[in-house]
mmCIF entry with sequence, helices, sheets and N, C-alpha, C, O atoms, coordinates in Angstrom:
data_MODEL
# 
_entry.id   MODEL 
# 
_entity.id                         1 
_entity.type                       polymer 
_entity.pdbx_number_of_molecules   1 
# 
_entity_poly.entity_id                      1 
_entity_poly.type                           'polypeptide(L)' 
_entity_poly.nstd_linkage                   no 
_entity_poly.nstd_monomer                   no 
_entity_poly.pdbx_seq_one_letter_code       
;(UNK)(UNK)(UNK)(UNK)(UNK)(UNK)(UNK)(UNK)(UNK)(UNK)(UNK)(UNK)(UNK)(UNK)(UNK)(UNK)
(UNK)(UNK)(UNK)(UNK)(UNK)(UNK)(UNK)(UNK)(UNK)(UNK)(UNK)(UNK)(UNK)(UNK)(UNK)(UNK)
(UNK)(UNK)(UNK)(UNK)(UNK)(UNK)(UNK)(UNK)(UNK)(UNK)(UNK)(UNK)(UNK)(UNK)(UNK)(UNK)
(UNK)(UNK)(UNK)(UNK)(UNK)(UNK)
;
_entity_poly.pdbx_seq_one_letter_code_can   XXXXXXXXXXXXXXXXXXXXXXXXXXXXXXXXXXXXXXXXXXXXXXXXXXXXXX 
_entity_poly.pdbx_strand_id                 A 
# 
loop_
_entity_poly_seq.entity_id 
_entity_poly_seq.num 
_entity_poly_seq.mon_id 
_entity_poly_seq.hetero 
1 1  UNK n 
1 2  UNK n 
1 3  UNK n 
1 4  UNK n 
1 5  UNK n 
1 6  UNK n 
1 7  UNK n 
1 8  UNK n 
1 9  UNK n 
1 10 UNK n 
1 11 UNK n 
1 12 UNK n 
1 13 UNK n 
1 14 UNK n 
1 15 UNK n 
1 16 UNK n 
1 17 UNK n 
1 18 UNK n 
1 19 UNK n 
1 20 UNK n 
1 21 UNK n 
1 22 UNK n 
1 23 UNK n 
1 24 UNK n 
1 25 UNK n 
1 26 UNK n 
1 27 UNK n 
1 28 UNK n 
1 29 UNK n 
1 30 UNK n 
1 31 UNK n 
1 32 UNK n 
1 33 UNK n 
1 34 UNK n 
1 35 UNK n 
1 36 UNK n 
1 37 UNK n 
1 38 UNK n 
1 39 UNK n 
1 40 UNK n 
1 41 UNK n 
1 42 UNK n 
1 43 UNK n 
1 44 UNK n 
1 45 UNK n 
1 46 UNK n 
1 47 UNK n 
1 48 UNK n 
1 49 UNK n 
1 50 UNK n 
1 51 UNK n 
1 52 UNK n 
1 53 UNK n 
1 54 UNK n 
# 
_struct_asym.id          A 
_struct_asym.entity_id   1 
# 
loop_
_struct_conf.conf_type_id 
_struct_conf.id 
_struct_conf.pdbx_PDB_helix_id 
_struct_conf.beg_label_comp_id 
_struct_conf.beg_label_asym_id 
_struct_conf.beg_label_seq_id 
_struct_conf.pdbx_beg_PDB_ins_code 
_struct_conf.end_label_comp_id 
_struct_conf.end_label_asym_id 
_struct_conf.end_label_seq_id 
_struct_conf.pdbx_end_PDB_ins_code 
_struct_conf.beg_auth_comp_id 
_struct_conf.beg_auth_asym_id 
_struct_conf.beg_auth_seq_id 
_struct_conf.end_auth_comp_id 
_struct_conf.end_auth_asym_id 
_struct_conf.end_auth_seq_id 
_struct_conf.pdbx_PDB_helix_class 
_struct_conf.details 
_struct_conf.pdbx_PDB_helix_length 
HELX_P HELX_P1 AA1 UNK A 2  ? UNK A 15 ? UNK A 2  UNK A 15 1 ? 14 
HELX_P HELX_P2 AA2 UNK A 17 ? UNK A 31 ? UNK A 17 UNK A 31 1 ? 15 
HELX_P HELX_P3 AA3 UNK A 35 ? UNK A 37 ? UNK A 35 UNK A 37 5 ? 3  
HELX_P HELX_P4 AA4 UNK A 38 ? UNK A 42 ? UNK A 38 UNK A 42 1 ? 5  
HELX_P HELX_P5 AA5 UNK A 44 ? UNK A 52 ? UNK A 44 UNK A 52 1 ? 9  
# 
_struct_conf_type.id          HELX_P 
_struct_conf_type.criteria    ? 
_struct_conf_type.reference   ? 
# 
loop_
_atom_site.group_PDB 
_atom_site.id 
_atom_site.type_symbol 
_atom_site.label_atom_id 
_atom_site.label_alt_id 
_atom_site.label_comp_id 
_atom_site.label_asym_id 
_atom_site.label_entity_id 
_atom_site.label_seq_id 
_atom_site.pdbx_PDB_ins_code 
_atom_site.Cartn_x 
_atom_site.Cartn_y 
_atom_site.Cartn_z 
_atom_site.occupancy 
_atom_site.B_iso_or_equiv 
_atom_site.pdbx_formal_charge 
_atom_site.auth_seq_id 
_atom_site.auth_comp_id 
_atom_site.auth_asym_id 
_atom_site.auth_atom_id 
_atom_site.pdbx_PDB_model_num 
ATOM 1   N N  . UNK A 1 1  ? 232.987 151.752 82.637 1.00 0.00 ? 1  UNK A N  1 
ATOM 2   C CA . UNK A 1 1  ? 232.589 152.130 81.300 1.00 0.00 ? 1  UNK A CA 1 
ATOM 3   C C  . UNK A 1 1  ? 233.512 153.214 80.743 1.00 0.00 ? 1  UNK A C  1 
ATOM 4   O O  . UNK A 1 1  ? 234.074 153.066 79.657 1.00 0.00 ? 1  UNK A O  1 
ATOM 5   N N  . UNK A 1 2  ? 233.667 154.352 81.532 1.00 0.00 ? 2  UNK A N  1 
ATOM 6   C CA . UNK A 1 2  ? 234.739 154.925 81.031 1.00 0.00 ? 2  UNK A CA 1 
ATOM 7   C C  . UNK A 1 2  ? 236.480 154.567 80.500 1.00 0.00 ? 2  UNK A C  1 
ATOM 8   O O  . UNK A 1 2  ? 237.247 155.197 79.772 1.00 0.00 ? 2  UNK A O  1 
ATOM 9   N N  . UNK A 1 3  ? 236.591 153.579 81.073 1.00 0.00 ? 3  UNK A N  1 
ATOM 10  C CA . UNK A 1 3  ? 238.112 152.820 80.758 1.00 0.00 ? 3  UNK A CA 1 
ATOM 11  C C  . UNK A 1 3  ? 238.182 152.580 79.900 1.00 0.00 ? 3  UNK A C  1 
ATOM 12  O O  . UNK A 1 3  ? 239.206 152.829 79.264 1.00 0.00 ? 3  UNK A O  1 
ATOM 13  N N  . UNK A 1 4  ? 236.803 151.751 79.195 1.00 0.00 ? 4  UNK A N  1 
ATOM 14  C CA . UNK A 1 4  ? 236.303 151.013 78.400 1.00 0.00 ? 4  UNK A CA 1 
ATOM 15  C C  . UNK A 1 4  ? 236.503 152.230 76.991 1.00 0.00 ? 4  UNK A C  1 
ATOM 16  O O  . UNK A 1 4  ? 237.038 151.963 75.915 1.00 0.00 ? 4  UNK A O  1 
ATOM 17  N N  . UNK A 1 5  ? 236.075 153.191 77.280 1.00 0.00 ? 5  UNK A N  1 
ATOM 18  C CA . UNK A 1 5  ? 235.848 154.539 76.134 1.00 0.00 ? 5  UNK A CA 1 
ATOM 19  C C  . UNK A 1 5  ? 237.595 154.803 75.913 1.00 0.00 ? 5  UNK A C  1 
ATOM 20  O O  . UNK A 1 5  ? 238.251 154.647 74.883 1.00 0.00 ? 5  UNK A O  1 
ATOM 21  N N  . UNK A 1 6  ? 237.944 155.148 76.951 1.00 0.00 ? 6  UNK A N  1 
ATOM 22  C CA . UNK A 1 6  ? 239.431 155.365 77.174 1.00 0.00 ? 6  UNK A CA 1 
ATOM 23  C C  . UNK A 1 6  ? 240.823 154.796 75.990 1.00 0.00 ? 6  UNK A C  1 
ATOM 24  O O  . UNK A 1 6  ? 241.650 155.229 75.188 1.00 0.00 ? 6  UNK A O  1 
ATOM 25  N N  . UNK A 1 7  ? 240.132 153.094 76.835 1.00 0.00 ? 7  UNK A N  1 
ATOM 26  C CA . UNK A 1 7  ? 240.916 152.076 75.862 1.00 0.00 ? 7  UNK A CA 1 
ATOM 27  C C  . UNK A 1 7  ? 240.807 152.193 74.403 1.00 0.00 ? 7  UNK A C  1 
ATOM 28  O O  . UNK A 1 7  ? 241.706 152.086 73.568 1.00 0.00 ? 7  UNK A O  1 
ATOM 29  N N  . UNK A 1 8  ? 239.662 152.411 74.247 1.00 0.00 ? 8  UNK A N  1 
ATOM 30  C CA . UNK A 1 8  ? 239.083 152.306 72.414 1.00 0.00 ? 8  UNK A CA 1 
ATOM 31  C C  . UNK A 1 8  ? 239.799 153.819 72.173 1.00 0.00 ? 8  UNK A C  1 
ATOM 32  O O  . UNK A 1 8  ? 240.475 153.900 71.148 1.00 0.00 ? 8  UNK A O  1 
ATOM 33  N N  . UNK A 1 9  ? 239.722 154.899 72.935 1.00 0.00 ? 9  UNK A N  1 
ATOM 34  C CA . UNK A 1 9  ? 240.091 155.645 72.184 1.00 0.00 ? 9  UNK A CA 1 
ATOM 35  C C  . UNK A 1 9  ? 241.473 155.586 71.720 1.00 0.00 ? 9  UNK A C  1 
ATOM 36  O O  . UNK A 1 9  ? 241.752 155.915 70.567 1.00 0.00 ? 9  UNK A O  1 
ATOM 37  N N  . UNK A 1 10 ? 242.412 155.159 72.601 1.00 0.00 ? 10 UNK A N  1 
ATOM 38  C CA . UNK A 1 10 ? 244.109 154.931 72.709 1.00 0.00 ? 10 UNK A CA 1 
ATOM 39  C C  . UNK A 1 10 ? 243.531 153.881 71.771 1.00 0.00 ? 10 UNK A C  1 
ATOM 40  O O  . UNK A 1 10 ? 244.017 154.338 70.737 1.00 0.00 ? 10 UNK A O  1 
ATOM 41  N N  . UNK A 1 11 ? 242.944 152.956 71.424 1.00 0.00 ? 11 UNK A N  1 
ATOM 42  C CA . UNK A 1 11 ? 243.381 151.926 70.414 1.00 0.00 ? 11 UNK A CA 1 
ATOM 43  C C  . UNK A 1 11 ? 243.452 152.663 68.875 1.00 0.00 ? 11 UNK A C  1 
ATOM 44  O O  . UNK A 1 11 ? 244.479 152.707 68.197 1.00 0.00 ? 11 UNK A O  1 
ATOM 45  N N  . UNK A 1 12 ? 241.956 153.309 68.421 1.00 0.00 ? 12 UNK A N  1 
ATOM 46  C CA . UNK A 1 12 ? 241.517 154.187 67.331 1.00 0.00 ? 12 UNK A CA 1 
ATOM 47  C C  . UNK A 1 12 ? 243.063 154.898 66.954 1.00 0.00 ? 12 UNK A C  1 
ATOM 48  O O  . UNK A 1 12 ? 243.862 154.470 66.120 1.00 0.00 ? 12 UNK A O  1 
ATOM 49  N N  . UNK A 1 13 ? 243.237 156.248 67.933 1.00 0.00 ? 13 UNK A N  1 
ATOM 50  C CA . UNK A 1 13 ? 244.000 157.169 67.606 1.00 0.00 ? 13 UNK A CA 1 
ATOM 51  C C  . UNK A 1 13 ? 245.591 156.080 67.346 1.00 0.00 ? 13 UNK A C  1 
ATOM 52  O O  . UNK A 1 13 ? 246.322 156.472 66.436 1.00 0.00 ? 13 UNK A O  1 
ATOM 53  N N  . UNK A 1 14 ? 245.953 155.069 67.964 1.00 0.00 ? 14 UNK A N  1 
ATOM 54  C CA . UNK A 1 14 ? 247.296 154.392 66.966 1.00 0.00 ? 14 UNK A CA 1 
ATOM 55  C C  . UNK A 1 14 ? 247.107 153.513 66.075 1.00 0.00 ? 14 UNK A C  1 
ATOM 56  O O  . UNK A 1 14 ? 248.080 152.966 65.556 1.00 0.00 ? 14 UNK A O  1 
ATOM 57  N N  . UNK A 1 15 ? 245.933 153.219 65.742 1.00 0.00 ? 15 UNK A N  1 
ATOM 58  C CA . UNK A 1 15 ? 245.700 152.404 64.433 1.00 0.00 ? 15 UNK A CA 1 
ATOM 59  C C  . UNK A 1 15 ? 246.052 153.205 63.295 1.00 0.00 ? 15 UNK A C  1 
ATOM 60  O O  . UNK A 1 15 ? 246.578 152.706 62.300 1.00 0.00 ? 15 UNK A O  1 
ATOM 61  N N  . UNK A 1 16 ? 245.801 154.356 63.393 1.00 0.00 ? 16 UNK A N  1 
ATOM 62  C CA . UNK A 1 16 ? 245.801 155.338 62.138 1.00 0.00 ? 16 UNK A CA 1 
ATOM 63  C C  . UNK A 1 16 ? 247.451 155.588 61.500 1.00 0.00 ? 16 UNK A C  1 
ATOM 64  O O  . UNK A 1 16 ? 247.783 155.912 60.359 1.00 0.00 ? 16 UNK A O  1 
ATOM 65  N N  . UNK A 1 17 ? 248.419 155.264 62.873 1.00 0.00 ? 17 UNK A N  1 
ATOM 66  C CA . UNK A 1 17 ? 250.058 155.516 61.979 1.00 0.00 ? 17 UNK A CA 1 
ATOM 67  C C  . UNK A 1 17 ? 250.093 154.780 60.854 1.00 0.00 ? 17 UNK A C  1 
ATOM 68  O O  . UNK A 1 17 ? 250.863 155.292 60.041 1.00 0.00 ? 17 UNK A O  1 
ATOM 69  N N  . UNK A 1 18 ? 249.686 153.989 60.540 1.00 0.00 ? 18 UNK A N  1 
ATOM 70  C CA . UNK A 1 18 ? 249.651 153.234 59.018 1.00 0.00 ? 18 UNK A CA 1 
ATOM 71  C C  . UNK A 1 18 ? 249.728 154.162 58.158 1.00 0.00 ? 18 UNK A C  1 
ATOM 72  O O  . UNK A 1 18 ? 250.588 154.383 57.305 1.00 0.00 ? 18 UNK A O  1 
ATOM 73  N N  . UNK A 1 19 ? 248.303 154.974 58.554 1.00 0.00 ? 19 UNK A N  1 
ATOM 74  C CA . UNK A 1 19 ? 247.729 155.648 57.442 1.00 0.00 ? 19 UNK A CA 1 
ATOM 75  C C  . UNK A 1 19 ? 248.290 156.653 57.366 1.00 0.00 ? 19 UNK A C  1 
ATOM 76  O O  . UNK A 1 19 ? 248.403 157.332 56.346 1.00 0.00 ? 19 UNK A O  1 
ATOM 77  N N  . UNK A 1 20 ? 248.688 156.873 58.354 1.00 0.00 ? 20 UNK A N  1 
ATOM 78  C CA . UNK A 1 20 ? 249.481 158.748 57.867 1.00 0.00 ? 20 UNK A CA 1 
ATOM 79  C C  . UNK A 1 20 ? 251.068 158.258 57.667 1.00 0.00 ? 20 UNK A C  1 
ATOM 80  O O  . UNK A 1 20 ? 251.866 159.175 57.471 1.00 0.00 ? 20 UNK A O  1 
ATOM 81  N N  . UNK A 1 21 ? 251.492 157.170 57.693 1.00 0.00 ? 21 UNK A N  1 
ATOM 82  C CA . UNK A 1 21 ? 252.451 156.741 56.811 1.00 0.00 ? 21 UNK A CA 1 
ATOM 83  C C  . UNK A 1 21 ? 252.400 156.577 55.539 1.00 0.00 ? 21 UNK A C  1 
ATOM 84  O O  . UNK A 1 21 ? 253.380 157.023 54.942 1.00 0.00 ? 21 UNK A O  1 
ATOM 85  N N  . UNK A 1 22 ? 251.263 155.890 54.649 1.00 0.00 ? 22 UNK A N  1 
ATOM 86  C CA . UNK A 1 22 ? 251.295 156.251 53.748 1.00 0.00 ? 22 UNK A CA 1 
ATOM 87  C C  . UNK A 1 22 ? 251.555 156.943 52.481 1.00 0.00 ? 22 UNK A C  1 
ATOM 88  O O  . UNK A 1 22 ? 251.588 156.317 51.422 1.00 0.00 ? 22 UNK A O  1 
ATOM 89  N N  . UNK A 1 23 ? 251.789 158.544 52.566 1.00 0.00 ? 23 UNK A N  1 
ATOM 90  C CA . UNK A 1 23 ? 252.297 158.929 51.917 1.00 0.00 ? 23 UNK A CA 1 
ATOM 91  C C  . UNK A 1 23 ? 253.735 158.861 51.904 1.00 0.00 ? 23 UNK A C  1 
ATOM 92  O O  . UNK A 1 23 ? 254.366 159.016 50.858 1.00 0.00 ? 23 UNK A O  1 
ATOM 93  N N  . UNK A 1 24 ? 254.175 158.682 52.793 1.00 0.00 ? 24 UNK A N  1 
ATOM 94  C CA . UNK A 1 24 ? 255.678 158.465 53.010 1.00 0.00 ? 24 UNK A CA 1 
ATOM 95  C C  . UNK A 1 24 ? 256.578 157.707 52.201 1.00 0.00 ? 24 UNK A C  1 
ATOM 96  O O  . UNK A 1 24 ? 257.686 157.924 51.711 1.00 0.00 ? 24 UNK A O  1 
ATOM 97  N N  . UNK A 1 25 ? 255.264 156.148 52.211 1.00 0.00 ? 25 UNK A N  1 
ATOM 98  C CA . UNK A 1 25 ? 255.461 154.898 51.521 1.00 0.00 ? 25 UNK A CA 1 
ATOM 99  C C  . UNK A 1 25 ? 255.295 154.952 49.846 1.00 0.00 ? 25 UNK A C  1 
ATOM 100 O O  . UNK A 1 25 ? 255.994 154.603 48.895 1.00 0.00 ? 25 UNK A O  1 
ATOM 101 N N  . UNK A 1 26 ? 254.256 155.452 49.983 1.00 0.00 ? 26 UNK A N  1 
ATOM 102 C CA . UNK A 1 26 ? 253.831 155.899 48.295 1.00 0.00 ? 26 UNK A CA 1 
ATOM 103 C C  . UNK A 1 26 ? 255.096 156.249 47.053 1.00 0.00 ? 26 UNK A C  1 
ATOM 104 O O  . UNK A 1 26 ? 255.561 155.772 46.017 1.00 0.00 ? 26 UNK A O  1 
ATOM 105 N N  . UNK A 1 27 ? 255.318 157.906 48.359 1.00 0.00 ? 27 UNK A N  1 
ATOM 106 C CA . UNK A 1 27 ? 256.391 158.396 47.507 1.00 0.00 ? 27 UNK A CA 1 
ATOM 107 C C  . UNK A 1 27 ? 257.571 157.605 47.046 1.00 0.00 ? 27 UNK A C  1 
ATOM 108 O O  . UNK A 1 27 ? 258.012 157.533 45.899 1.00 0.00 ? 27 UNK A O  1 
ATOM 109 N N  . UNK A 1 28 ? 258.079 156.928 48.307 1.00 0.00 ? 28 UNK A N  1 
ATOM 110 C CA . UNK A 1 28 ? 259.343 155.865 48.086 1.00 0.00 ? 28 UNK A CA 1 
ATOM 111 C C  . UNK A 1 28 ? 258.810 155.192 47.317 1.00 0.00 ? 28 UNK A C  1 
ATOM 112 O O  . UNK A 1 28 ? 259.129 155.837 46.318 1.00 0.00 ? 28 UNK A O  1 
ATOM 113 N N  . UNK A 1 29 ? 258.052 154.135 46.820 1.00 0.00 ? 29 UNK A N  1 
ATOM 114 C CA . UNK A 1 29 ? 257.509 153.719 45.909 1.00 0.00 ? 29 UNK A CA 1 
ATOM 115 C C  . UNK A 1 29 ? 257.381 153.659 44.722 1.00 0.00 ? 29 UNK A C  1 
ATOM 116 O O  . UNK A 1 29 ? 257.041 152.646 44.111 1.00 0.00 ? 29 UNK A O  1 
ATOM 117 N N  . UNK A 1 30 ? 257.757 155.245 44.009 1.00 0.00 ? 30 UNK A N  1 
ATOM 118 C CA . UNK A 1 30 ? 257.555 155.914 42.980 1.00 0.00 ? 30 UNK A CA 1 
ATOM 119 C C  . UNK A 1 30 ? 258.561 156.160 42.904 1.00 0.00 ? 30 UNK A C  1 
ATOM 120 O O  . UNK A 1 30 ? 258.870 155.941 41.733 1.00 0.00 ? 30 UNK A O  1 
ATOM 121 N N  . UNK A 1 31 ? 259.807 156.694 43.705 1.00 0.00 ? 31 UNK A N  1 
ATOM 122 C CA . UNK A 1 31 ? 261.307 157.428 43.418 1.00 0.00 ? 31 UNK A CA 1 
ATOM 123 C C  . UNK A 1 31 ? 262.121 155.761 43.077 1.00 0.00 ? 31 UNK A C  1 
ATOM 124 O O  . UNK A 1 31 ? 263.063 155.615 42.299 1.00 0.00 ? 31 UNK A O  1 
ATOM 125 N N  . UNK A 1 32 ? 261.419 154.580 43.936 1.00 0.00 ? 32 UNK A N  1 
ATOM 126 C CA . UNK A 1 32 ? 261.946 153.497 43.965 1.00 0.00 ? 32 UNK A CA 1 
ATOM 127 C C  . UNK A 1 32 ? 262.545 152.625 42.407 1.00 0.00 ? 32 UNK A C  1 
ATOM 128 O O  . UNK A 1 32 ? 263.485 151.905 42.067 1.00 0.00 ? 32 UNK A O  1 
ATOM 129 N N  . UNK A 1 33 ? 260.808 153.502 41.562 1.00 0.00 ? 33 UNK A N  1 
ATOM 130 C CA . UNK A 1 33 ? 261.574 152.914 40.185 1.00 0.00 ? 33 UNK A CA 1 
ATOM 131 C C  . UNK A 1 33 ? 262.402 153.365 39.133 1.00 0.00 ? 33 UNK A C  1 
ATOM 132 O O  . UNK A 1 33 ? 262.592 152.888 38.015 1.00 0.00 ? 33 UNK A O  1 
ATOM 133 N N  . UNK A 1 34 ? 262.892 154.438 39.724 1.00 0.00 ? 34 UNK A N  1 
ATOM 134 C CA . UNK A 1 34 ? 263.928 155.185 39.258 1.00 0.00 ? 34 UNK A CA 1 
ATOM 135 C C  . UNK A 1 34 ? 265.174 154.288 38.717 1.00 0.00 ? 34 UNK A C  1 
ATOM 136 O O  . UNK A 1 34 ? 265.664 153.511 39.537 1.00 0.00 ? 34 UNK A O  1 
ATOM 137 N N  . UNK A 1 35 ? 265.580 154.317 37.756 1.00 0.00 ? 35 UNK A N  1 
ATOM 138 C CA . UNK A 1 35 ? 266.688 152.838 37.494 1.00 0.00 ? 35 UNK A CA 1 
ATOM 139 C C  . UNK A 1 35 ? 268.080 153.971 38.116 1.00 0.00 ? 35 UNK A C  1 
ATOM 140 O O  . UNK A 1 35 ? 268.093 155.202 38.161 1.00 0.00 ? 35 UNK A O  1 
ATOM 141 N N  . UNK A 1 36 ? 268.930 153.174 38.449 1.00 0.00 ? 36 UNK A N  1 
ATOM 142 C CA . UNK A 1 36 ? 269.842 152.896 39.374 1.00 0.00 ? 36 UNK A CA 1 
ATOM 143 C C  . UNK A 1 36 ? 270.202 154.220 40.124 1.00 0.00 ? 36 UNK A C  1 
ATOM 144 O O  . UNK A 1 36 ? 271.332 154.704 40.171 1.00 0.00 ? 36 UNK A O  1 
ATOM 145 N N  . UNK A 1 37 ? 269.055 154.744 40.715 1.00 0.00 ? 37 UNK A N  1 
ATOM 146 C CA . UNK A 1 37 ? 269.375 156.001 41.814 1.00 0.00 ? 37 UNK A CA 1 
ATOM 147 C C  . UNK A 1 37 ? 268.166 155.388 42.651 1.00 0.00 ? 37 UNK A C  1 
ATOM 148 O O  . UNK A 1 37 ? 268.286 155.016 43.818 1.00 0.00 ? 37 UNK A O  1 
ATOM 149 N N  . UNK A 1 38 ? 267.429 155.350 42.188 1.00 0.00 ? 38 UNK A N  1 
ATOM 150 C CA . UNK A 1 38 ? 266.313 154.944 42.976 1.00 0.00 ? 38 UNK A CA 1 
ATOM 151 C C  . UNK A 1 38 ? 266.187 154.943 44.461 1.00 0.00 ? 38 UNK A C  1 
ATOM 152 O O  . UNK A 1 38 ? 265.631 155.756 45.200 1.00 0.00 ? 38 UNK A O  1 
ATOM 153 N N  . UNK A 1 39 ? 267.025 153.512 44.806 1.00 0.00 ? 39 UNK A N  1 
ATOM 154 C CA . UNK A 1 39 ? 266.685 153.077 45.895 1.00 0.00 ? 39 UNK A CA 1 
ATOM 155 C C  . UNK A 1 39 ? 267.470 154.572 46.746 1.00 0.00 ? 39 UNK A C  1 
ATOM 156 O O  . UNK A 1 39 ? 266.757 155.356 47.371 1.00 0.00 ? 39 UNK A O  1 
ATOM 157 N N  . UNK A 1 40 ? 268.566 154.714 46.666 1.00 0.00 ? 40 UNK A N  1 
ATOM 158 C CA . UNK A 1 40 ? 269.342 155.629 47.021 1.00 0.00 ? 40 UNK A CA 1 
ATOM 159 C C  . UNK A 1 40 ? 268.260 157.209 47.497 1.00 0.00 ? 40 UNK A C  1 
ATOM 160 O O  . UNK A 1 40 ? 268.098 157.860 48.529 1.00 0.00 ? 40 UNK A O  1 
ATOM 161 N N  . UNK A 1 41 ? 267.823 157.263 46.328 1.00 0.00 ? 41 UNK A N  1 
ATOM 162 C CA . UNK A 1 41 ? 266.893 158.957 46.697 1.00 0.00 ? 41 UNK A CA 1 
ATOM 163 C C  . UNK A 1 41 ? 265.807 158.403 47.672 1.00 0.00 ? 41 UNK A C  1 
ATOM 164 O O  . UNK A 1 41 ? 265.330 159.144 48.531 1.00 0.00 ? 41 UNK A O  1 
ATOM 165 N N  . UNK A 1 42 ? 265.439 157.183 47.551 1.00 0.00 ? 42 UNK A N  1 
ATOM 166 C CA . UNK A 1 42 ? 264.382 156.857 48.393 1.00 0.00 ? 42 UNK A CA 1 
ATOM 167 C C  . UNK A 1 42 ? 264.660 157.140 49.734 1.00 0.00 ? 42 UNK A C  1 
ATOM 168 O O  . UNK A 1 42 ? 263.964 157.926 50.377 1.00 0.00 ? 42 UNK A O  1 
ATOM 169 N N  . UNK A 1 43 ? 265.658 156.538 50.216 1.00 0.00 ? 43 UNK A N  1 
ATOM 170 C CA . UNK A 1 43 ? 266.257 156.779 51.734 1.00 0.00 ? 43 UNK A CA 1 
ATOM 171 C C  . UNK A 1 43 ? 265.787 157.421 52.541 1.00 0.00 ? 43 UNK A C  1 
ATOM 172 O O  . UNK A 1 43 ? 265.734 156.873 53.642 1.00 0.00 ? 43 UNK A O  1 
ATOM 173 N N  . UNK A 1 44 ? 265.246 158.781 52.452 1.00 0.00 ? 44 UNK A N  1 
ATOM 174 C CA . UNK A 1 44 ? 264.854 159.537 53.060 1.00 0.00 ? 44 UNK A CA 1 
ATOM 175 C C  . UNK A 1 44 ? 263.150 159.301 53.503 1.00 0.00 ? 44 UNK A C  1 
ATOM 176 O O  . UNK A 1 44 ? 262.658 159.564 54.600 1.00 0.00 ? 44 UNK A O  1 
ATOM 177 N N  . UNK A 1 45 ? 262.477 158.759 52.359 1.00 0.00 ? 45 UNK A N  1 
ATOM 178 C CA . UNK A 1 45 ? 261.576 158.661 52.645 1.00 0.00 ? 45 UNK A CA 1 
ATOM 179 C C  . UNK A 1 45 ? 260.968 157.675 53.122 1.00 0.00 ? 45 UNK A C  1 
ATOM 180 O O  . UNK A 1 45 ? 259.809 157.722 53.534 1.00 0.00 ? 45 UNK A O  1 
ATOM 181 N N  . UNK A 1 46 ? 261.683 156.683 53.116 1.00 0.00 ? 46 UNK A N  1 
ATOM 182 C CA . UNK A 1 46 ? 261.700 155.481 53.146 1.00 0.00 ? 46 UNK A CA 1 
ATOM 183 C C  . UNK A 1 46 ? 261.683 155.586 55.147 1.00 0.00 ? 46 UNK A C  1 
ATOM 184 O O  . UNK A 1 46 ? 260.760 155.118 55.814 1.00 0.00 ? 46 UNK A O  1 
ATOM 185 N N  . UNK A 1 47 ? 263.162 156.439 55.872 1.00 0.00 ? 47 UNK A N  1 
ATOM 186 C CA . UNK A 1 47 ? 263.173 157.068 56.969 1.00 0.00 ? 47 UNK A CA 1 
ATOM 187 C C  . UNK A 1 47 ? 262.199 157.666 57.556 1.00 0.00 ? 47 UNK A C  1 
ATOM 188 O O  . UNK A 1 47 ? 261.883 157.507 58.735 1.00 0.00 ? 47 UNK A O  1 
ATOM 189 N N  . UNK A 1 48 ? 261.646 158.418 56.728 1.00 0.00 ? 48 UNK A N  1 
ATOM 190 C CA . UNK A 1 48 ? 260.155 159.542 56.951 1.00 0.00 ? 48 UNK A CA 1 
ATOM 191 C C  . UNK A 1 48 ? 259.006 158.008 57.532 1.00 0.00 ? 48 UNK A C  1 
ATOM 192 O O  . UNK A 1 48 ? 258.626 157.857 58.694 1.00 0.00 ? 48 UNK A O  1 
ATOM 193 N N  . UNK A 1 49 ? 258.814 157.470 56.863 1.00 0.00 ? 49 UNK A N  1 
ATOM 194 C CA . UNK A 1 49 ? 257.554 156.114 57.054 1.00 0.00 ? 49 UNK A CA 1 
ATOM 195 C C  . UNK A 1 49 ? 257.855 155.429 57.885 1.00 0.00 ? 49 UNK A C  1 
ATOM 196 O O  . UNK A 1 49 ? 256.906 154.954 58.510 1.00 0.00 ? 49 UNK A O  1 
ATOM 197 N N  . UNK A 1 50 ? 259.501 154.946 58.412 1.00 0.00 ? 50 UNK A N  1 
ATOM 198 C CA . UNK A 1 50 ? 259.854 154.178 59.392 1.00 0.00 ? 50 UNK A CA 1 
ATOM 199 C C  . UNK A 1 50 ? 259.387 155.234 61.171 1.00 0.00 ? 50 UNK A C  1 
ATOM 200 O O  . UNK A 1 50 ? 259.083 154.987 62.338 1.00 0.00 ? 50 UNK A O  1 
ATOM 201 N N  . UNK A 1 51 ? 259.575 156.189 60.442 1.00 0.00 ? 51 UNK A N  1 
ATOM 202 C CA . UNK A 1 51 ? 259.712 157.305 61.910 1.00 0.00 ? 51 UNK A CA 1 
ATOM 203 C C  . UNK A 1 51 ? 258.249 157.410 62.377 1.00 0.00 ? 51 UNK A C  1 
ATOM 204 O O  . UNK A 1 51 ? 258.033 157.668 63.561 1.00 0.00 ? 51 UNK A O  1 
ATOM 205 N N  . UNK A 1 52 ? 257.057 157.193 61.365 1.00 0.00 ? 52 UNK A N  1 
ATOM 206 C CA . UNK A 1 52 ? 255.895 157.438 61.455 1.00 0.00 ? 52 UNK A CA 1 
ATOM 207 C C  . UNK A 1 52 ? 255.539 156.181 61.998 1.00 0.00 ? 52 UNK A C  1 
ATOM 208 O O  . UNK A 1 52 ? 255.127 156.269 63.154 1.00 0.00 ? 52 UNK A O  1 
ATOM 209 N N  . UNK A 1 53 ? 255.573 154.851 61.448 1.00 0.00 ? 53 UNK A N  1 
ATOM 210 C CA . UNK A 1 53 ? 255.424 153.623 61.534 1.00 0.00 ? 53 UNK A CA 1 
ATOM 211 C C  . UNK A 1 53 ? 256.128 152.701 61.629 1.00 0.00 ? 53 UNK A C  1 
ATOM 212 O O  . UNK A 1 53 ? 256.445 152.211 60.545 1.00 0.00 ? 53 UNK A O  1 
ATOM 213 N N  . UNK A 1 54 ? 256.706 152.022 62.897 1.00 0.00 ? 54 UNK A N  1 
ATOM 214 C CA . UNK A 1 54 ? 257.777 151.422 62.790 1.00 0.00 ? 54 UNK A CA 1 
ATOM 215 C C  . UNK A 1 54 ? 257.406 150.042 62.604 1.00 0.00 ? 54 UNK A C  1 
ATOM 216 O O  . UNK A 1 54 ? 258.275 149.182 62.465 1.00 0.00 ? 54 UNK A O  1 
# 
């Protein structure tokens, strides 16, 4: 039974990189529609969300 608690907990606590990627994603998102710098400034954040969530 305890393994059992164990497992769920290791499952719970990495389901969540999505979510705390999120803002990462958001922001790129928003710098994204920037006309022709955009994608460029994004980079970074775009990096930031990959590093969180690959």
């Amino acid at each position: 039974m305890l393994r059992l608690a164990a497992l769920l907990l290791v499952a719970v606590s990495l389901s969540g990189c999505g979510l705390a990627a999120a803002p990462c994603r958001v922001v790129s998102a928003v710098v994204k529609a920037v006309p022709f710098v955009g994608h460029q400034a994004a980079a970074p954040t775009d990096a930031c969300a990959f590093a969180i969530d690959p």
